[in-house]
GUPAPA-729968 format. One line per field, with one value per residue: x, y, z negated of N, C-alpha, C in turn. Coordinates in nm, 4 decimals. Each point is the difference from the previous one (the first is absolute). Layout:
N
n_X = [X | ...]
n_Y = [Y | ...]
n_Z = [Z | ...]
ca_X = [X | ...]
ca_Y = [Y | ...]
ca_Z = [Z | ...]
c_X = [X | ...]
c_Y = [Y | ...]
c_Z = [Z | ...]
This chain:
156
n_X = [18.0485 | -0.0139 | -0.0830 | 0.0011 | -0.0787 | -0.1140 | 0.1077 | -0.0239 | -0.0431 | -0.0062 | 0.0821 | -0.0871 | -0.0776 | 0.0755 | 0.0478 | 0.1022 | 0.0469 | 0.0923 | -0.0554 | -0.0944 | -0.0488 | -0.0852 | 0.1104 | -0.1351 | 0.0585 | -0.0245 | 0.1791 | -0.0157 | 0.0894 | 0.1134 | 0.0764 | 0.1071 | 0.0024 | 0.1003 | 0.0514 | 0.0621 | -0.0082 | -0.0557 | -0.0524 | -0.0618 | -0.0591 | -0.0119 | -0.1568 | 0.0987 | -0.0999 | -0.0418 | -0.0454 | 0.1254 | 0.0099 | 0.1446 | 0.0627 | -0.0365 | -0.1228 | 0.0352 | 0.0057 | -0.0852 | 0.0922 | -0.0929 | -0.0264 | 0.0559 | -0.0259 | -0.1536 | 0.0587 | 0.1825 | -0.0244 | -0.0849 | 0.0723 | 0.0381 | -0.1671 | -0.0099 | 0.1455 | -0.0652 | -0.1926 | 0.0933 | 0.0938 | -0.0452 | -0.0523 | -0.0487 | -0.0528 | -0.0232 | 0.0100 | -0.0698 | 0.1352 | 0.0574 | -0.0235 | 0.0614 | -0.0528 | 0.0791 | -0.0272 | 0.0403 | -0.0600 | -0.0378 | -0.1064 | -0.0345 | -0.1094 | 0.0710 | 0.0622 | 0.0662 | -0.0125 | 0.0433 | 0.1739 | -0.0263 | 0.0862 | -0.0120 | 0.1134 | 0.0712 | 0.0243 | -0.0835 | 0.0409 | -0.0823 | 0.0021 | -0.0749 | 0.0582 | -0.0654 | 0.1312 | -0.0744 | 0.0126 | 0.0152 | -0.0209 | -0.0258 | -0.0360 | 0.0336 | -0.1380 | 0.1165 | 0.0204 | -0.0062 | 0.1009 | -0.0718 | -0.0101 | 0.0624 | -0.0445 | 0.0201 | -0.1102 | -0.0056 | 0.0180 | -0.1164 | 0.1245 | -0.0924 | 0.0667 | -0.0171 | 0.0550 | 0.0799 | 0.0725 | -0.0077 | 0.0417 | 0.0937 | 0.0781 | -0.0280 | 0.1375 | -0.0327 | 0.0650 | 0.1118 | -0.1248 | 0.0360 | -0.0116 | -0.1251]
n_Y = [12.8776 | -0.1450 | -0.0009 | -0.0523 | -0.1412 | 0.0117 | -0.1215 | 0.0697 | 0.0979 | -0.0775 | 0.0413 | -0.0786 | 0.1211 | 0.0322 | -0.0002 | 0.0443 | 0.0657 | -0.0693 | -0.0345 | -0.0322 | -0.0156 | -0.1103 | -0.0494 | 0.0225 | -0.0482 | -0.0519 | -0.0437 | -0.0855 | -0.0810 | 0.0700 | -0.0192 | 0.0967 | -0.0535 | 0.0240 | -0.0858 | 0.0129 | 0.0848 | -0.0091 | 0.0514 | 0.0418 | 0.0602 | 0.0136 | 0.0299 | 0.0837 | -0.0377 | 0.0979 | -0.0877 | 0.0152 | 0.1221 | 0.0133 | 0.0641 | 0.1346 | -0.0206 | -0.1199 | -0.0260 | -0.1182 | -0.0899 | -0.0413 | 0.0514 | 0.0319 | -0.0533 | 0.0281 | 0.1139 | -0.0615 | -0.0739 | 0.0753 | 0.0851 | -0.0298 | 0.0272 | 0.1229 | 0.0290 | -0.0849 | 0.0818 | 0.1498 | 0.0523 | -0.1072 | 0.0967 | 0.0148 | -0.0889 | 0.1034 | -0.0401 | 0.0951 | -0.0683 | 0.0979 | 0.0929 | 0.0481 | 0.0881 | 0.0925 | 0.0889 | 0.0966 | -0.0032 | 0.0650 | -0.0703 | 0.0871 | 0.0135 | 0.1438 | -0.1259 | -0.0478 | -0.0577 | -0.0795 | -0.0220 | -0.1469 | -0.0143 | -0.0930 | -0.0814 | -0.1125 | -0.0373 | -0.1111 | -0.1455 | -0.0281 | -0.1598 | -0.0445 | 0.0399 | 0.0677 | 0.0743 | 0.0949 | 0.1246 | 0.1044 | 0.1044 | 0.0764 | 0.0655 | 0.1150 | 0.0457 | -0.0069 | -0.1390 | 0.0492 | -0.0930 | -0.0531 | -0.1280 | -0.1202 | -0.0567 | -0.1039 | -0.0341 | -0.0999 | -0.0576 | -0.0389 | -0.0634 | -0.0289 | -0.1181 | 0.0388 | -0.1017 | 0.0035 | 0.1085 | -0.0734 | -0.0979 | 0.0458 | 0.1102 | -0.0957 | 0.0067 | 0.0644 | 0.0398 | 0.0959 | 0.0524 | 0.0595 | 0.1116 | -0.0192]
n_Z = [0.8537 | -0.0316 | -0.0370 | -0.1517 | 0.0788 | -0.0220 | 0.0085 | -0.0933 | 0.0856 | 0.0495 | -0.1076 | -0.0103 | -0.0472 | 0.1239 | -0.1344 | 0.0722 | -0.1748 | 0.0783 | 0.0964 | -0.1226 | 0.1477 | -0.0455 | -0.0902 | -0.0549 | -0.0524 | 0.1105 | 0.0399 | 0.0250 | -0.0358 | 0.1085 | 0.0578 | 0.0159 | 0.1415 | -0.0526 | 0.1299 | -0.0862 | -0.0165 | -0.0869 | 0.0561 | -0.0560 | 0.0399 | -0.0796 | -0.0052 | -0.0889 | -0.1353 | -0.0393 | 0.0411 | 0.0397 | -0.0761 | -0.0692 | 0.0140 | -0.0826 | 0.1121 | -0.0529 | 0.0967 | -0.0676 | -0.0887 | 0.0014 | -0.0085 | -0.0278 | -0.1349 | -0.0133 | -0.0326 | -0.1415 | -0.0628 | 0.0341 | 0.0101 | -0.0745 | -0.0708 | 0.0246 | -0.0593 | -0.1268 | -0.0482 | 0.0165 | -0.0771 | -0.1113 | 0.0487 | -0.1155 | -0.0733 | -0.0984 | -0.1011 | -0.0540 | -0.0417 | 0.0368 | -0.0654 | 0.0486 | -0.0426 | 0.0601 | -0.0869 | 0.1043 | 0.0529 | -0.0519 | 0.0685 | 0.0695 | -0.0593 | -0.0259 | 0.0274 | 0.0943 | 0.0800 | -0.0357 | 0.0091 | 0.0306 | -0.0375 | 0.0904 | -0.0759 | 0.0574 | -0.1483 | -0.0588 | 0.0578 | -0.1077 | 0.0937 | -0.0939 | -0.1182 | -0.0492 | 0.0486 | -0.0063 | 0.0880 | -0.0927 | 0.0315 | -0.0853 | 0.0816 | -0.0300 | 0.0846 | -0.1137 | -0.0371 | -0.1180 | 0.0016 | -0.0227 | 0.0813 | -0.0744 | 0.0739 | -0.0708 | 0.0712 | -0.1063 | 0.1638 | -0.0594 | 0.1376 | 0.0949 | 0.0222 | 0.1475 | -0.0278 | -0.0846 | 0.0441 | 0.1057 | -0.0625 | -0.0732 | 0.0656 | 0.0869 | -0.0296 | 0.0732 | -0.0476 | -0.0149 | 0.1501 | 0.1397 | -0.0768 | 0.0172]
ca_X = [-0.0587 | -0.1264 | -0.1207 | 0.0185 | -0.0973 | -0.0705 | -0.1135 | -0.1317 | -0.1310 | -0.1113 | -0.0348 | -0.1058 | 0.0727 | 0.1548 | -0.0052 | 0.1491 | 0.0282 | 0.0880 | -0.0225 | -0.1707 | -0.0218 | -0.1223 | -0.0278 | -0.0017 | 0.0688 | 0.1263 | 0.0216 | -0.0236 | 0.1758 | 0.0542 | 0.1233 | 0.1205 | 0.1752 | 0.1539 | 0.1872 | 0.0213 | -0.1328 | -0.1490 | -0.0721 | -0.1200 | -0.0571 | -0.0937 | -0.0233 | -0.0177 | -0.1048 | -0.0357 | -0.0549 | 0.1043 | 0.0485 | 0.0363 | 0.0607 | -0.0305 | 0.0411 | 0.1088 | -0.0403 | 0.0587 | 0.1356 | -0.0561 | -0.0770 | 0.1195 | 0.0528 | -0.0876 | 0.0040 | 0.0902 | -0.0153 | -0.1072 | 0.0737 | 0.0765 | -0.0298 | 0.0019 | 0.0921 | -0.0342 | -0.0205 | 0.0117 | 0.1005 | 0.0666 | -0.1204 | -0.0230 | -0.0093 | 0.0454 | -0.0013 | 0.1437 | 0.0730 | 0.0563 | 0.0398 | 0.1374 | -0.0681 | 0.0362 | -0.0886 | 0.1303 | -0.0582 | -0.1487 | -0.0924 | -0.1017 | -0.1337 | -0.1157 | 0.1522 | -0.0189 | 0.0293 | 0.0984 | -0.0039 | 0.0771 | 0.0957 | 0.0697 | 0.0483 | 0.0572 | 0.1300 | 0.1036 | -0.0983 | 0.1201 | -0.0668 | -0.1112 | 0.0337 | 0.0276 | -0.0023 | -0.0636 | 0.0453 | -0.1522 | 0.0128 | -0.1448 | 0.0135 | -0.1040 | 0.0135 | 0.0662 | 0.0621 | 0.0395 | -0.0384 | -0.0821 | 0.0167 | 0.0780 | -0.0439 | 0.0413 | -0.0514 | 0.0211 | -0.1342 | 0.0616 | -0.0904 | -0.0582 | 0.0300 | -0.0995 | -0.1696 | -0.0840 | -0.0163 | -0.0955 | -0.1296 | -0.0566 | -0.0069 | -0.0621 | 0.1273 | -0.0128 | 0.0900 | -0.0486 | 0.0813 | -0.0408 | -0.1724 | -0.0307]
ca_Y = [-0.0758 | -0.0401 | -0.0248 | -0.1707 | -0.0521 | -0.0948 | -0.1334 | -0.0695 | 0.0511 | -0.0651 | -0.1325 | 0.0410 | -0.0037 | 0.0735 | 0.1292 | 0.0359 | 0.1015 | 0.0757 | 0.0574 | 0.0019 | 0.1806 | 0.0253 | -0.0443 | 0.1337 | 0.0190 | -0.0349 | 0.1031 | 0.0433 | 0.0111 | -0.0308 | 0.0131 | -0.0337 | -0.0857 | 0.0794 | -0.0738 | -0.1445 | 0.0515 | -0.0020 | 0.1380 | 0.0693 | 0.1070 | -0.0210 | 0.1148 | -0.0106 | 0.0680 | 0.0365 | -0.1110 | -0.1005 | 0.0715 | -0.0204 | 0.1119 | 0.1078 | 0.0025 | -0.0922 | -0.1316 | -0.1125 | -0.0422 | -0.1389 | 0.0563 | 0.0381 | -0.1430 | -0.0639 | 0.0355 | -0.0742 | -0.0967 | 0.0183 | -0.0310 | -0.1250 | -0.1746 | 0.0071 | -0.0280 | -0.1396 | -0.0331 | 0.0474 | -0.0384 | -0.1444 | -0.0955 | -0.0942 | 0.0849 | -0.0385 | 0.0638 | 0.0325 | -0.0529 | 0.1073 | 0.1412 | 0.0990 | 0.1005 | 0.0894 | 0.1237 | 0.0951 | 0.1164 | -0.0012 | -0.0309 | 0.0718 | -0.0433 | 0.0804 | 0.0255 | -0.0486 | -0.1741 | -0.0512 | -0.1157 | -0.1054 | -0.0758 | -0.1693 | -0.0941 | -0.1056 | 0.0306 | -0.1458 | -0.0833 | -0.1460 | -0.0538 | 0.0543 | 0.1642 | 0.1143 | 0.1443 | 0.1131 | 0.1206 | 0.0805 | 0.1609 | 0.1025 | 0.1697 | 0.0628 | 0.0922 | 0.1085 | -0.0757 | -0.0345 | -0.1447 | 0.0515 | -0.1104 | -0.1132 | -0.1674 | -0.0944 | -0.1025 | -0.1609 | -0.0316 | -0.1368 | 0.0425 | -0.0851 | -0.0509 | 0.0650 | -0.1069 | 0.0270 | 0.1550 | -0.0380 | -0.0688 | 0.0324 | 0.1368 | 0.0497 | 0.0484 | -0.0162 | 0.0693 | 0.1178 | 0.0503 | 0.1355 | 0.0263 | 0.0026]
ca_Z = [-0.1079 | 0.0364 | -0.0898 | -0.0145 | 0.0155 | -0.1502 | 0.0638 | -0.0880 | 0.0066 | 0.0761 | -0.1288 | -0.0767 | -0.1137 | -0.0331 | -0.0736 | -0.0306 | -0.0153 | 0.0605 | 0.1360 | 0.0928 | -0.0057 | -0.0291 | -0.0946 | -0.1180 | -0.1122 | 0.0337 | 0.0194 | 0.1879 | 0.1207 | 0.1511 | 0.0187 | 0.1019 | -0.0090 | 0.0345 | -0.0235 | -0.0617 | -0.1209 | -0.0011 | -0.0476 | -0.0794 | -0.0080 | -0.1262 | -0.0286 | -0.1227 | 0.0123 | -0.1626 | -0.0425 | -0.0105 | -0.1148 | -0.1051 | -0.0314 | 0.0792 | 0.1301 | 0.0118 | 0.0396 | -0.0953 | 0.1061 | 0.0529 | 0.1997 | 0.0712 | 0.0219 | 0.0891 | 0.1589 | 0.0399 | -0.0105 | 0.0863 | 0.1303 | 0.0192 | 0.0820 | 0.1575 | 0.0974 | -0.0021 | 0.1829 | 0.1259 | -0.0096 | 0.0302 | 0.0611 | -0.0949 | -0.0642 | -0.1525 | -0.1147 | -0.0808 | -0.0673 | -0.0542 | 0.0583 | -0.0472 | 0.0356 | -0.0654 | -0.0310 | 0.0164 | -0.0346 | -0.0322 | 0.0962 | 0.0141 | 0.0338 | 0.0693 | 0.1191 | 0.1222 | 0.0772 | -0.0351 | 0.1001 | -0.0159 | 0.0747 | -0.0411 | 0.1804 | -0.0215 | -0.0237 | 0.0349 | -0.0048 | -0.0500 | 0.0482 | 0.0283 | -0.0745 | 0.1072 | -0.1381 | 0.0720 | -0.0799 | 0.0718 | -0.0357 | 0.0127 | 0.0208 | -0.0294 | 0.1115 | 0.0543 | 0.0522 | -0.1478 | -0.0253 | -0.1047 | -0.1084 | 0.0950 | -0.0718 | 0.0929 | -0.0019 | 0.0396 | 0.0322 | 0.0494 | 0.1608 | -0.0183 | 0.1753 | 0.0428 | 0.0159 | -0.1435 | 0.0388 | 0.1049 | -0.0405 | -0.1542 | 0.0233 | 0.0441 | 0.0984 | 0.1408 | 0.0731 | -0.0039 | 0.1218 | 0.0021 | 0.0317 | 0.1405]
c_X = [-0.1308 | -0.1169 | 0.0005 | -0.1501 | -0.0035 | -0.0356 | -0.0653 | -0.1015 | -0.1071 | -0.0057 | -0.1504 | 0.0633 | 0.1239 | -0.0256 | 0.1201 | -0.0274 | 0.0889 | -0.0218 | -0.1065 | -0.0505 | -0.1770 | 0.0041 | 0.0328 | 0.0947 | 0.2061 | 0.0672 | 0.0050 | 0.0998 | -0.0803 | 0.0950 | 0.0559 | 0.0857 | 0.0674 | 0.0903 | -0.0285 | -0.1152 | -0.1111 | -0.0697 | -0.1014 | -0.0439 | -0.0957 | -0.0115 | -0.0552 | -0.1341 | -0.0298 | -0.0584 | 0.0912 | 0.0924 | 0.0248 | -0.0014 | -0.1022 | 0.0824 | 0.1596 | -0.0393 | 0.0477 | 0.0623 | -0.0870 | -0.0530 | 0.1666 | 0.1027 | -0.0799 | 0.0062 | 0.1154 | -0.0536 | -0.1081 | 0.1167 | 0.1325 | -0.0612 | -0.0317 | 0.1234 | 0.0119 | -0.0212 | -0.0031 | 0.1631 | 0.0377 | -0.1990 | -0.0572 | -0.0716 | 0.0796 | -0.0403 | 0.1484 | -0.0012 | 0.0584 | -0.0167 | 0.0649 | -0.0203 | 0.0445 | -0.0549 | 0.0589 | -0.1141 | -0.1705 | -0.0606 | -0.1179 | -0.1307 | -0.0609 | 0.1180 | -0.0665 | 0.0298 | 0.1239 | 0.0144 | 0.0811 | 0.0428 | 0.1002 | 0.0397 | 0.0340 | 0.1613 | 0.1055 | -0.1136 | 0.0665 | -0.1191 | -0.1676 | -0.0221 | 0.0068 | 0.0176 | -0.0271 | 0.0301 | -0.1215 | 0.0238 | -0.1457 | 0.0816 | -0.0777 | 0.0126 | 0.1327 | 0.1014 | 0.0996 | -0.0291 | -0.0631 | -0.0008 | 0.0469 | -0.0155 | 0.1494 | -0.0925 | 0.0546 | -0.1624 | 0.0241 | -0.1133 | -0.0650 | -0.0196 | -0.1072 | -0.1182 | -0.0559 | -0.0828 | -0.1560 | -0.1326 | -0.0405 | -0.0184 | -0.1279 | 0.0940 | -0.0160 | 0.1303 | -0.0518 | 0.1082 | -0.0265 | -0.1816 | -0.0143 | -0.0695]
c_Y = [-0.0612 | -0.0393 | -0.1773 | -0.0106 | -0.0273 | -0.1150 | -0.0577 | 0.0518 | -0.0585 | -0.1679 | 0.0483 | -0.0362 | 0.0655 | 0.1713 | 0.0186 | 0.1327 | 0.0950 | -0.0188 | -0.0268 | 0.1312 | 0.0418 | 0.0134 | 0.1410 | 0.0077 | -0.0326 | 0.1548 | -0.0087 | 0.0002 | -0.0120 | -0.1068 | -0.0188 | -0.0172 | 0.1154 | -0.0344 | -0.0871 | 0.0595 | -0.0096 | 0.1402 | 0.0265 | 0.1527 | 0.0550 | 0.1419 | -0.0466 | 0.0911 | -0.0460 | -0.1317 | -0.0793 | 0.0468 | -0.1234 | 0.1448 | 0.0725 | 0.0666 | -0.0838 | -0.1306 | -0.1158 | -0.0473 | -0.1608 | 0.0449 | 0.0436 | -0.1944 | -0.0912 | 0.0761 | -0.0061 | -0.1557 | -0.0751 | 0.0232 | -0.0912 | -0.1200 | 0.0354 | -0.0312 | -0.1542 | -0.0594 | 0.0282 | -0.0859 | -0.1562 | -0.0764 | -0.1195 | 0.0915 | -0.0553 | 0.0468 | 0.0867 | -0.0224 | 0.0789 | 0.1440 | 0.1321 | 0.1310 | 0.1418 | 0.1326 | 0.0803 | 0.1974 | 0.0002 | 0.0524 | 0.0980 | -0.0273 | 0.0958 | 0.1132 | -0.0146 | -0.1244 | -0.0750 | -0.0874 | -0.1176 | -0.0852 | -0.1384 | -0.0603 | -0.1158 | 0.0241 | -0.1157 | -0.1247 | -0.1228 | -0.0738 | 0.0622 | 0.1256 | 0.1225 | 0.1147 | 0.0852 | 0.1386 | 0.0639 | 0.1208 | 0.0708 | 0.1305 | 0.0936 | 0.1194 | 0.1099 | -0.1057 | -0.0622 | -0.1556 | -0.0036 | -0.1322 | -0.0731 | -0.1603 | -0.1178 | -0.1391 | -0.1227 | -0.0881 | -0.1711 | -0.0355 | -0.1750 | -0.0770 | 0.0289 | -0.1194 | 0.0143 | 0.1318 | -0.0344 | -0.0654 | 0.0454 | 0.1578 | 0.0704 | 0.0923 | -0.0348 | 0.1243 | 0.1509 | 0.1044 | 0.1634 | 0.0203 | 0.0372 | 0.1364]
c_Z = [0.0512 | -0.0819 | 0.0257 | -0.0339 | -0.1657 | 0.0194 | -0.1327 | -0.0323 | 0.0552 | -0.1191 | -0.0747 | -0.1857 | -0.0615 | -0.0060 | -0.0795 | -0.0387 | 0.0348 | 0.1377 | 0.0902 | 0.0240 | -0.0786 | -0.1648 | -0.0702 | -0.1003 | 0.0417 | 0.1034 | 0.1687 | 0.0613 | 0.0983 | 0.0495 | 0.1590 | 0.0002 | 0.0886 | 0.0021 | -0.1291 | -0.1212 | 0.0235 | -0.1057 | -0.0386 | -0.0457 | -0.1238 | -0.0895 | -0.1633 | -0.0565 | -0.1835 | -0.0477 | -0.0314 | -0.0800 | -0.1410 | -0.1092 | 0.0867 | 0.1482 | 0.0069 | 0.0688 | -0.0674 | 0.0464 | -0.0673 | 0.1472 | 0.0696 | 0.0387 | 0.1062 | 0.1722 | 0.1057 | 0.0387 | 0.1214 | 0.1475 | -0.0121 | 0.0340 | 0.1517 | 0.0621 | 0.0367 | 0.1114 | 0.1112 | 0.0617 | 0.0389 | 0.0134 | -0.0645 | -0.1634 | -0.1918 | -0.0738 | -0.1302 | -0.1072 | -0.1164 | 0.0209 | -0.1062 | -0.0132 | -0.0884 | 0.0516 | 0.0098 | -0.0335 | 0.0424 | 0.1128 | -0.0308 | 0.0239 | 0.1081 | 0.1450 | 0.1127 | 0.0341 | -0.0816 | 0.1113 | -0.0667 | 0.0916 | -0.0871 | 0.1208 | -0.1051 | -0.0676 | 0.0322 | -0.0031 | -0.0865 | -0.0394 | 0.0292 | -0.0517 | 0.1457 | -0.1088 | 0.0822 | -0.1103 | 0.0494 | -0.0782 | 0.0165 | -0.0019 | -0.0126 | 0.1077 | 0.0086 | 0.0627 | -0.1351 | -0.0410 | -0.1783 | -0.0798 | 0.1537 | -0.0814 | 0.1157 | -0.0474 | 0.0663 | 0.0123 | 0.0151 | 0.0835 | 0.0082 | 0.1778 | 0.0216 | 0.0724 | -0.1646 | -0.0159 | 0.0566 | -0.1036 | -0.1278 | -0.0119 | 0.1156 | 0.1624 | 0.1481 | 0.0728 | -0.0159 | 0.0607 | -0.0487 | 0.0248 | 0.1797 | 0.0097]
């Protein structure tokens, strides 16, 4: 597994709640690439509680949704926005557990649509919720001038 570069950290101004590592209130993704997945590591924590010690399933949607736009831009090298997302709640997420992991790849591409699947686990390895996001992907000279998209490799 390899650790994927952040190429929008060096944007002044960019404060992604889902994967700036400075921003206080946000949740701090990672991510790696594995064969055709893309992964995430994510330590759940009482602040992010719906339900007593239950992690909210708006933070559980934001931490699907958050790696599908990575397979975006790890995956077809460009970047999008989503369009759609699908999101089912299979069993209840622990606040005060251990690491959860996520995982998304590429399901199908129709034209610029990208459908992406993505699964959250919970440390015993229990799929806990599963989303299929529709992204709508954006040519990568647009990616380039309006996103800010310079390509996003492995970290160094």
């Amino acid at each position: 597994m390899e650790k994927i570069n952040n190429p929008f950290l060096h944007l002044e101004g960019y404060n992604c709640f889902g994967c700036v590592p400075d921003n206080p209130f946000g949740v701090k993704m990672t991510f790696y690439e594995d064969g055709d997945d893309i992964v995430s590591h994510w330590q759940p924590k009482p602040e992010y509680q719906g339900w007593l010690n239950t992690l909210h399933g708006g933070i559980q949607s934001v931490l699907l949704d958050e790696i599908c736009g990575w397979v975006v831009m790890r995956k077809l090298q460009t970047a999008g926005v989503t369009s759609k997302m699908e999101t089912r709640f299979l069993h209840a997420v622990h606040t005060d557990g251990e690491a959860l992991t996520l995982r998304a790849r590429l399901k199908e591409m129709r034209r610029n649509l990208a459908i992406i699947e993505a699964e959250l686990y919970d440390a015993s390895g229990k799929c806990c919720s599963h989303a299929v996001c529709t992204y709508f992907t954006l040519p990568q000279e647009q990616a380039r001038k309006e996103m800010h998209f310079t390509g996003c490799g492995p970290a160094e």
